[in-house]
C-alpha positions as CSV (number, residue, x, y, z in Angstrom):
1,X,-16.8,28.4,13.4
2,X,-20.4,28.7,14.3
3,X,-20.4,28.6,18.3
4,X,-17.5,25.6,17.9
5,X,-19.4,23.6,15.9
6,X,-16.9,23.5,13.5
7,X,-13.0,23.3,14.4
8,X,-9.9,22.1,12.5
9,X,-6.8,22.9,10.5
10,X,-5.4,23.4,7.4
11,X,-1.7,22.7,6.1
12,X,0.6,22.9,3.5
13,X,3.8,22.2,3.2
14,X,7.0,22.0,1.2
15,X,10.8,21.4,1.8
16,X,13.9,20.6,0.0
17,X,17.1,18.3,1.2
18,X,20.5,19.0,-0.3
19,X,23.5,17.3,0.0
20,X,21.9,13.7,0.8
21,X,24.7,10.9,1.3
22,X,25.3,8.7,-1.6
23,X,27.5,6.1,-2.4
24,X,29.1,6.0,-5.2
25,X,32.0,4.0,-7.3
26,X,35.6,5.0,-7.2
27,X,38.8,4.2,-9.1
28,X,40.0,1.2,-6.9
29,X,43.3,2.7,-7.3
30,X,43.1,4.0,-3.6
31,X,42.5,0.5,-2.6
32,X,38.5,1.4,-1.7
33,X,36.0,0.9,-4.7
34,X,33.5,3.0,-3.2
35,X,32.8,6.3,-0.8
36,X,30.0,8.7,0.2
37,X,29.4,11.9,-1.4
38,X,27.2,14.7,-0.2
39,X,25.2,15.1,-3.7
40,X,21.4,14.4,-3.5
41,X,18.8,16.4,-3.2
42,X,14.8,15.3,-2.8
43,X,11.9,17.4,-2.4
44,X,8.3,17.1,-0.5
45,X,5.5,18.4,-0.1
46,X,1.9,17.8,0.4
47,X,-1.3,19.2,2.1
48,X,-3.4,18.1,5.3
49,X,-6.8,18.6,6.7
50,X,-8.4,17.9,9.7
51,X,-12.0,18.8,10.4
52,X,-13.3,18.4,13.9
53,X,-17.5,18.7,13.9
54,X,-20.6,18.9,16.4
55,X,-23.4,17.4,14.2
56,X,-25.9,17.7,16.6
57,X,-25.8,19.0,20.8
58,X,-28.9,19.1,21.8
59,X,-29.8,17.4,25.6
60,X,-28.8,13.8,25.7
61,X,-28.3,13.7,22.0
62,X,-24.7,14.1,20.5
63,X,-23.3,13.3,17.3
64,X,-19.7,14.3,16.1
65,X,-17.4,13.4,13.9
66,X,-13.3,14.0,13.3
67,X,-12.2,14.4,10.0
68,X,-8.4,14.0,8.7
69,X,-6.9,13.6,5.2
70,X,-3.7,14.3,3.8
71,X,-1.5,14.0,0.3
72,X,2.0,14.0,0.0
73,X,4.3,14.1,-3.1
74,X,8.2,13.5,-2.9
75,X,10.7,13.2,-5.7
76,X,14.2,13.1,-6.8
77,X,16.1,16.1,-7.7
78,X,18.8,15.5,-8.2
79,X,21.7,12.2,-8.0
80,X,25.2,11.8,-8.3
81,X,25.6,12.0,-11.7
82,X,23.2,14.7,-11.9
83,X,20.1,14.9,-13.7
84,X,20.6,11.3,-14.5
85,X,18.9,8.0,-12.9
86,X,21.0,5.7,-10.5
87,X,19.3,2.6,-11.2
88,X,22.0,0.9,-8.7
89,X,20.3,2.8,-6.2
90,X,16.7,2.3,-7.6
91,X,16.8,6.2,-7.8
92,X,15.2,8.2,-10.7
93,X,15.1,11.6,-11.4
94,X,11.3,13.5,-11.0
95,X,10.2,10.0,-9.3
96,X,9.5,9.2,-5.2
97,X,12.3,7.7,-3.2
98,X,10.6,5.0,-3.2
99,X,9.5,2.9,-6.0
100,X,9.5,-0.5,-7.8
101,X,11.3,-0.4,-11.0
102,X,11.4,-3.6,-13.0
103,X,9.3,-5.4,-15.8
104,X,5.9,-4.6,-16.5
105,X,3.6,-7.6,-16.8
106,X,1.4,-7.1,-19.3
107,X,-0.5,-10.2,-19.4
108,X,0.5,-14.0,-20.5
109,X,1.5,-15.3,-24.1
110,X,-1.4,-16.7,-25.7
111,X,-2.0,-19.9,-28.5
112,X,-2.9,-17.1,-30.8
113,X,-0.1,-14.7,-30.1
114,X,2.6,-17.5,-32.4
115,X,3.3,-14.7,-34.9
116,X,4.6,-12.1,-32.2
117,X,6.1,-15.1,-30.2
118,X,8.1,-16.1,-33.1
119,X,9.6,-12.5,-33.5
120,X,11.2,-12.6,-29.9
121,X,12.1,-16.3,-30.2
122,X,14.3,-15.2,-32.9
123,X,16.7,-13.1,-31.2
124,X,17.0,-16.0,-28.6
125,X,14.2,-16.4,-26.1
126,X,12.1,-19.2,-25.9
127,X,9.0,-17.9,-25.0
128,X,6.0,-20.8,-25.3
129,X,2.3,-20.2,-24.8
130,X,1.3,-20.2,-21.2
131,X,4.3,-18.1,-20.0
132,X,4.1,-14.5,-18.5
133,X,4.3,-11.8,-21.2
134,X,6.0,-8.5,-20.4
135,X,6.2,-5.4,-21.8
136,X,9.2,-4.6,-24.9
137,X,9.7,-1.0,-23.9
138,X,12.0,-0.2,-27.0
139,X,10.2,-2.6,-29.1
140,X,13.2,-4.1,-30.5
141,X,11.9,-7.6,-29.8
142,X,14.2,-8.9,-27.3
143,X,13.7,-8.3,-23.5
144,X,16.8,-7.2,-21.7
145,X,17.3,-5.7,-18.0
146,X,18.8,-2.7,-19.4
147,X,16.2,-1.6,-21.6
148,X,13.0,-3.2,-20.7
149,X,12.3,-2.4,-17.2
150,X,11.0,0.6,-15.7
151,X,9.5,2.1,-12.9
152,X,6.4,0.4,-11.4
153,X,4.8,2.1,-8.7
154,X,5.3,3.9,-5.5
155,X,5.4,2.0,-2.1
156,X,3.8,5.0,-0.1
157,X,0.4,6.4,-0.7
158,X,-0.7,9.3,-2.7
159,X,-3.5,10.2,-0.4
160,X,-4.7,9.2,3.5
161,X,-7.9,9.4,5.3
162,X,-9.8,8.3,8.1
163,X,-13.3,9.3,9.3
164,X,-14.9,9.0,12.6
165,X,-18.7,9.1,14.3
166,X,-19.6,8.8,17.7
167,X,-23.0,9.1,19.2
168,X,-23.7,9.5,22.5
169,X,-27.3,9.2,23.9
170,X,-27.5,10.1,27.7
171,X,-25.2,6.7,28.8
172,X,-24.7,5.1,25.6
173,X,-21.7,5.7,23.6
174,X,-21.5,4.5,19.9
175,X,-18.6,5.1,17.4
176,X,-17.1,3.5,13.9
177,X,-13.8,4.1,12.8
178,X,-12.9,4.3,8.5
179,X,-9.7,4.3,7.2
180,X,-8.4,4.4,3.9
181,X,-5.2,4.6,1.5
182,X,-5.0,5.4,-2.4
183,X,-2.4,5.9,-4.9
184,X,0.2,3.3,-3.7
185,X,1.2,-0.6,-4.8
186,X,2.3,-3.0,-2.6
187,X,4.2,-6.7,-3.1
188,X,2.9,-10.0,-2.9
189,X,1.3,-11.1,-5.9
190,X,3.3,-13.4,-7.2
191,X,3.1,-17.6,-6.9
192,X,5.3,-20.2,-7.6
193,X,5.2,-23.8,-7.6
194,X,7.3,-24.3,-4.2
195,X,4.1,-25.5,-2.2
196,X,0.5,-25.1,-1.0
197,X,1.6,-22.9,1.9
198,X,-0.5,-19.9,1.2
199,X,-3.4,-21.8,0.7
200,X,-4.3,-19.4,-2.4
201,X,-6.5,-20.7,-5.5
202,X,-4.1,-19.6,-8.4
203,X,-5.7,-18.7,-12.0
204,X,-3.3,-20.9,-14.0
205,X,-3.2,-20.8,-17.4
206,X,-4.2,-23.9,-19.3
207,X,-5.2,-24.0,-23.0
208,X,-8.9,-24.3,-22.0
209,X,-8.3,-21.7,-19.3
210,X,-6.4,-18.7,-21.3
211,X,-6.1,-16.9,-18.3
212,X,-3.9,-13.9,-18.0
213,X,-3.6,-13.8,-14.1
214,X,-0.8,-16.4,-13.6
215,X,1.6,-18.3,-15.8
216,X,1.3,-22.6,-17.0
217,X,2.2,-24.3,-14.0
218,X,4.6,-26.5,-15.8
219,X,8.4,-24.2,-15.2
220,X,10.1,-27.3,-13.9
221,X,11.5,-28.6,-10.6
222,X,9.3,-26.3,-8.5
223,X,11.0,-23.4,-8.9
224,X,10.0,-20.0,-10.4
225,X,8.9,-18.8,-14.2
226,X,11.2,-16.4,-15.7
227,X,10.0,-12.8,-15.3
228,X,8.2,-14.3,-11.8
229,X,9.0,-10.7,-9.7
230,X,6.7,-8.9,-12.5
231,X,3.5,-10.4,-10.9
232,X,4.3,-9.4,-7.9
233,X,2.8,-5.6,-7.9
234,X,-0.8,-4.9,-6.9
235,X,-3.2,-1.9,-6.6
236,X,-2.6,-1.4,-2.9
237,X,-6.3,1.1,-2.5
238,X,-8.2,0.1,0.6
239,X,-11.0,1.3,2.7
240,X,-11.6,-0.9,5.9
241,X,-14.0,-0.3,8.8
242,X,-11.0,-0.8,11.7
243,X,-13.2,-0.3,14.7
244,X,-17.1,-0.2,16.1
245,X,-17.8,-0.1,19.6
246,X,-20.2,0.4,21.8
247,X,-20.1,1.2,25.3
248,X,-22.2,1.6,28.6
249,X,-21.2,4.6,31.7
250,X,-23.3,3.4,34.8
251,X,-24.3,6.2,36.5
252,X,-22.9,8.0,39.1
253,X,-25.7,7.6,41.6
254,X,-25.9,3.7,41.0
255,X,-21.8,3.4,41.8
256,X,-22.0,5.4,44.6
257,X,-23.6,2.3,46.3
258,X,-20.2,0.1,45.8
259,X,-17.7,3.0,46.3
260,X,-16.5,3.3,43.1
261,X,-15.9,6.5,40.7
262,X,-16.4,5.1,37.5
263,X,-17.5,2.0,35.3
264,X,-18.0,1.5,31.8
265,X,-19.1,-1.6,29.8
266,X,-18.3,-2.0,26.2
267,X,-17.5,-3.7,23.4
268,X,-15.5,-3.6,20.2
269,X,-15.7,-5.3,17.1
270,X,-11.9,-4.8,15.1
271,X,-11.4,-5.1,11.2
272,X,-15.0,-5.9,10.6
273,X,-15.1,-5.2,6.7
274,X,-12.5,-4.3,4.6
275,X,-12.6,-2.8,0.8
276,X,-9.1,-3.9,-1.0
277,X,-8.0,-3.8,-5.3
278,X,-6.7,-7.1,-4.8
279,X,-7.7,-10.3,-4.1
280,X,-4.9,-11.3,-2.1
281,X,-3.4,-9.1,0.6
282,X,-4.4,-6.8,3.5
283,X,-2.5,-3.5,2.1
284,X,-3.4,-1.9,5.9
285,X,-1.1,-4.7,7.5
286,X,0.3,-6.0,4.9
287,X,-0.7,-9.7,5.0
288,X,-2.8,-12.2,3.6
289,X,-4.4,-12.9,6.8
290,X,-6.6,-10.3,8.4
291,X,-8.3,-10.7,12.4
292,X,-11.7,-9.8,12.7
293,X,-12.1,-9.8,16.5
294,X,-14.8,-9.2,19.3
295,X,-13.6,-7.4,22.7
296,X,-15.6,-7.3,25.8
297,X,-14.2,-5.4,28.5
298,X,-14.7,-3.1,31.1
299,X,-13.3,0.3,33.1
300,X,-13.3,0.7,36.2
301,X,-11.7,3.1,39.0
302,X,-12.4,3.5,42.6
């Protein structure tokens, strides 16, 4: 569009798989207690867009940037036993492939929640102030792995994007790279009492600090509070800056003098800045520990 000024694509897609290999229990009579039966079907689909523009062309003045995004949705049609989740498989019907299903923190059992404690307490737990509180899905006051877990989030993102500028001013060159990720959660949350490894500064509950981040560090021998996997799922959103650089072309005339047919200067700067949900972890790399790093360097041919 307009003299090339504008370029790029547009996509859509959908597609189905049948007959996806699952494995499934079998009367042991045959001397196997499991085989492989062709009886799964997913389906995805999503949309992409790249746009590709010339901001400005005018002498030794340029300025364009490249566009892409993209979305993509895929679920579960259909399982072995039909219409019906697998939760062996961590498979559920209408949901991604991929997902976390398990309890749902919904914050941590406070001095002033005794009454509601009392009720669960009753049909055996032994819930205490200061320990994580998860959601009662049926609300029959008792938590139980058959009823009271569900699914969590999806490990893949809803939406993808990156954006990128680069100016060029007669032998300059000067670009910045953003990318970004939404819709997705990602692990790592949780924290124990095993050690001072990850060098994090946990929001412990106290009585004076009634917190609902993280559990009283008090669940004996070092180990783990009960319910400890349902901290463990975070908002994985990010936007980070991965890359700025700026770079130098000597001229033709001035390499001409040491026989060579090309030189450029530049540097980088990678990872300077990064927007994240959480507090914790890198969702891009999936770490707590990101590298913001400074490259000098060079091309050169002959």
């Amino acid at each position: 569009m307009f003299n090339n000024r504008i370029s790029g694509s547009i996509e859509y897609y959908q597609s189905s798989t049948k007959d996806l290999l699952l494995n499934r229990s079998i009367v042991s009579v045959s001397g196997y207690t499991s085989t492989y039966f062709n009886v799964g079907e997913t389906q995805n689909r999503g949309f992409e867009l790249s746009v590709n523009t010339r901001n400005i062309d005018k002498g030794d003045l340029k300025w364009s940037t490249d566009f892409n995004f993209s979305t993509n949705k895929d679920k579960v049609v259909e399982l072995y036993a039909g219409k019906q989740d697998a939760v062996e498989l961590n498979a559920f019907i209408g949901k991604s492939l991929f997902v976390y299903y398990d309890y749902n923190k919904i914050g941590i059992w406070q001095l002033s929640d005794a009454v509601e404690m009392a009720k669960f307490n009753a049909n055996g737990a032994g819930y205490k102030a200061g320990d994580i509180r998860v959601e009662d899905l049926n609300n029959d006051y008792k938590i139980d792995s058959n009823n009271d877990r569900k699914v969590i989030g999806n490990r893949f993102p809803k939406i993808t994007g990156g954006i990128t500028n680069t100016f060029n001013y007669k032998n300059w060159e000067f670009s910045f790279f953003f990318y970004a990720r939404t819709g997705f959660t990602i692990e790592g949350g949780a924290a124990d009492m095993q050690g001072r490894y990850a060098s994090r500064n946990i929001d412990y509950w106290t009585p004076t600090n009634t917190t609902n981040a993280y559990p009283i560090a008090d669940y004996g021998n070092g180990g783990q509070p009960i319910y400890y996997s349902s901290m463990n799922y975070l908002d994985g959103t990010f936007v980070k800056l991965r890359n700025v650089s700026l770079g130098y072309t000597v001229p033709a005339r001035t390499l001409q003098k040491f026989h060579m047919a090309n030189l450029k200067i530049y540097a980088q700067v990678l990872n300077p800045y990064l927007y994240k949900k959480n507090d914790f972890i890198d969702p891009d790399i999936g770490s707590s520990i990101t590298s913001r790093s400074l490259v000098l360097g060079l091309n050169a041919s002959f």
